[in-house]
VEXDRENVEX-878430 format. One record per residue (C-alpha): residue in three letters; x, y, z. Coordinates in steps of 0.1 Angstrom, whole numbers. Layout:
<rs>
 type     X     Y     Z
  ala     X     Y     Z
...
</rs>
This chain:
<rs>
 type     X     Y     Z
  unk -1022   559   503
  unk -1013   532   478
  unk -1017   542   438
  unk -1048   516   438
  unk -1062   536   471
  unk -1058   566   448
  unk -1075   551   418
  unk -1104   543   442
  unk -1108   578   462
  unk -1113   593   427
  unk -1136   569   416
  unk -1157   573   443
  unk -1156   612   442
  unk -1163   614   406
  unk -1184   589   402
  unk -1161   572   372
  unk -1155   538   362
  unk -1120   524   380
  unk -1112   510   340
  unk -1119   550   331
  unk -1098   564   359
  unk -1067   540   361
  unk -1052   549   327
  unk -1054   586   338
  unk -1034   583   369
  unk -1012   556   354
  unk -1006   587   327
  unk -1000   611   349
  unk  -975   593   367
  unk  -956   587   333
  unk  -954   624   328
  unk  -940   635   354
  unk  -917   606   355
  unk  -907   612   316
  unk  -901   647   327
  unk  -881   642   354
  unk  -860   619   331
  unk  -852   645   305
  unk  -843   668   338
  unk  -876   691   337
  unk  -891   710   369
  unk  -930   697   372
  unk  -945   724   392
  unk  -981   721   402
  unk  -987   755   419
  unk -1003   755   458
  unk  -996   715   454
  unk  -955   711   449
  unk  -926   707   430
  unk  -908   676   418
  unk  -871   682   398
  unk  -841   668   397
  unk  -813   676   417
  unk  -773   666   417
  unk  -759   653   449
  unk  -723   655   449
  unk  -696   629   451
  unk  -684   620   485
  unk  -669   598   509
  unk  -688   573   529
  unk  -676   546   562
  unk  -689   511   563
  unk  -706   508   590
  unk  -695   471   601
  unk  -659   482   596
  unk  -657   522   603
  unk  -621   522   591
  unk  -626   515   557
  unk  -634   543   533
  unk  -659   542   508
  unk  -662   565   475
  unk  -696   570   469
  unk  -702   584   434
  unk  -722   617   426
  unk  -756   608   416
  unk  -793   624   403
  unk  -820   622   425
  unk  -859   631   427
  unk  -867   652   450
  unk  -903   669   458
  unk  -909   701   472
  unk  -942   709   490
  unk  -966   738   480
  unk  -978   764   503
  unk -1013   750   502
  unk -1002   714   509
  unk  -980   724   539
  unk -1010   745   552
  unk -1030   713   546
  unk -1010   691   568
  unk -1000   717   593
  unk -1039   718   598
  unk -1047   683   595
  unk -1057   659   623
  unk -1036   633   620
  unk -1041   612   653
  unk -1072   596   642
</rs>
């Protein structure tokens, strides 16, 4: 699902104008981006988790010459942690159609 696809679903469900709805989701994406930023947890119980976490400095190979050794440096990352209800969701889902 595409942001746009998004936009649409919950036009459709709610019966909204897509000029209504877009600023909303477009909002709620800043959020939680301006939150992760400063280095906040966003928790949104049943559905997930998204914070930051620090992965370490280490050492890396290049691949098209595996003797050379590369530092890569420690960096921050975004990292999403699914709910109990989402997991039950997709556990249960029927995703061969």
């Amino acid at each position: 699902m595409t942001k746009a696809e998004l936009i649409d679903a919950i036009t459709a469900k709610l019966e909204m104008r897509k000029k209504d709805v877009a600023p909303v989701v477009d909002e709620v994406f800043a959020q939680i981006q301006g939150a992760l930023s400063k280095g906040d947890k966003c928790t949104f119980v049943g559905f997930g988790v998204f914070e930051v976490r620090e992965r370490a400095a280490r050492e890396g190979r290049n691949p098209q010459d595996p003797s050379k050794v590369v530092k890569i440096p420690a960096k921050k990352v975004p990292v999403f942690r699914p709910g109990k209800d989402l997991k039950d969701a997709v556990v249960d889902a029927d995703i061969s159609k």
